[in-house]
Structure formats: C-alpha cells, structure tokens
C-alpha positions in Angstrom: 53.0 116.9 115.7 52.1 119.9 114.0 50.2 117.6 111.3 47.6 116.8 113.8 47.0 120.5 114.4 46.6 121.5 110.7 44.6 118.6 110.2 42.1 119.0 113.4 41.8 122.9 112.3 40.9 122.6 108.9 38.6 120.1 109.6 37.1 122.6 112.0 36.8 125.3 109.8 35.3 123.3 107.2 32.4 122.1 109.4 32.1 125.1 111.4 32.1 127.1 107.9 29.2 124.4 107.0 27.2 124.1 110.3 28.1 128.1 112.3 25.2 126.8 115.2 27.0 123.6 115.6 28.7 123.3 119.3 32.3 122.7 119.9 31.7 119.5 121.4 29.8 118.3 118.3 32.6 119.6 116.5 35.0 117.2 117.8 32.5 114.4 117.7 32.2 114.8 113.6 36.3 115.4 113.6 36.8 112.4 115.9 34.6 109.9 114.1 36.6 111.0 110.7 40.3 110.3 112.6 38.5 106.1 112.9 38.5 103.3 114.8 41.5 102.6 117.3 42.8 106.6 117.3 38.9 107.7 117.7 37.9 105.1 121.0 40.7 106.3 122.5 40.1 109.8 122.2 37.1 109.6 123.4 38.3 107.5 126.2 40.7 110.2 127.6 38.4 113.2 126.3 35.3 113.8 128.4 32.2 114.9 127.1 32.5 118.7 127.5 36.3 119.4 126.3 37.9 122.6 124.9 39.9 122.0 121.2 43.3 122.4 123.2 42.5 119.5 125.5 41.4 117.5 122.3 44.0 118.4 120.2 46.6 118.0 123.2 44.9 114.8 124.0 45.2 113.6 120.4 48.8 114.3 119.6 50.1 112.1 122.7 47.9 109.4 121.7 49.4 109.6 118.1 53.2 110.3 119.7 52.7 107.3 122.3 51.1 105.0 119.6 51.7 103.8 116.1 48.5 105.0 114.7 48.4 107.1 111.8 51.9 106.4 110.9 52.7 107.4 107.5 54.9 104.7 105.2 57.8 106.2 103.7 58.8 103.9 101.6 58.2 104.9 97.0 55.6 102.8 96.1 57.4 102.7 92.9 60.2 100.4 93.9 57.0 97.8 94.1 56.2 98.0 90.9 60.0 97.7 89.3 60.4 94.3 90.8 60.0 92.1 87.6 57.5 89.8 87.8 57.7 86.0 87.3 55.5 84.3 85.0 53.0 81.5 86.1 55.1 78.8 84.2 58.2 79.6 85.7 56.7 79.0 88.8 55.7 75.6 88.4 57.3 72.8 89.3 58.5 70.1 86.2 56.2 67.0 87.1 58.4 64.0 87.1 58.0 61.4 84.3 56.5 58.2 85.6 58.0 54.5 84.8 57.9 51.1 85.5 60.7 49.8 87.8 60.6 46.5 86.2 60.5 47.1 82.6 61.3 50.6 82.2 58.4 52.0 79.7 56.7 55.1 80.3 52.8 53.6 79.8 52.7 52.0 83.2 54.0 51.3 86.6 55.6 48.4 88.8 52.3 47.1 90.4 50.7 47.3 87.3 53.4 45.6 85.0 52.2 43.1 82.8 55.8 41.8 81.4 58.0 39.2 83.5 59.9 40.4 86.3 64.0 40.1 84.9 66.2 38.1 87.6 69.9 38.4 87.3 
C-alpha cells in the first residue's frame, strides 16, 4: 500500500522538478499513462478530470488492493535456471525399425515383398 505512494510521489517530484508550470492534473495524466494499460483505464475511469493527488493516489491503491495488477512475483528466478536441462536427443523418440511380416528383412515391407509367402 505504501509502494503506490512512494512510487506516485517520486514520480511527481521528478516531473514537477522537470516541468514547475505543469498542472496537477497534467501531472497525474503523465504518472497515469506510466502505471499502463488495465491499472491506467481504470484510473481514469474512477478519477474525474479535475482530481486532487489524495483522491488519485486513494483511488489508485484500492484499484491495486481490489485487483491483481501490479502484483510482484516472489518467487528466485534462480531456481529457473538450476533446473538441468535436457538435451534435444534425449527428447526424441527411438523410430522403430521397419520389416517385412512375411520374410522378416529390414529392406522392405509386407505389401511390397517380392519372396513367397511361407504357409505352415
């Protein structure tokens, strides 16, 4: 919760450190279209135009609390990388040695055997 409000007032000190005429509610535009796509609509969705930073802020934190958006994975991504990896060749299937049914030789196959069929 209080990651969203670091976050939000850094990034407002950085641009209001780069632009001091800019307005508040340009501000938040700039911060909003840096948060992106799903968390960003819907900020702007339950923000109206002329909004203070606590309503914004506020308004952002339940959308992040209520949602899964801008969950952070904790899993190591180092426990990917220690799983050994398995070679192309041991992947592949053996293919199967054709042979004839009727004479047993490697070269061809029953329905084209040239050799006599063997009854009993």
């Amino acid at each position: 919760m209080y990651k969203q409000l670091t976050w939000f007032l850094k990034k407002k000190d950085k641009l209001s450190a780069l632009h001091p005429d800019m307005s508040y509610s340009m501000i938040n535009m700039k911060i909003s279209r840096r948060c992106g796509g799903e968390l960003e609509h819907a900020i702007k969705c339950r923000c109206v135009e002329p909004c203070s930073e606590e309503e914004y802020i506020k308004s952002m934190e339940d959308i992040i609390t209520r949602t899964s958006i801008f969950k952070i994975c904790t899993r190591n991504p180092m426990e990917y990388k220690m799983v050994p990896k398995i070679s192309r060749e041991d992947k592949r299937p053996e293919i199967p040695v054709l042979k004839c049914h009727k004479c047993g030789r490697t070269s061809n196959l029953a329905n084209t055997c040239t050799q006599k069929t063997k009854i009993n």
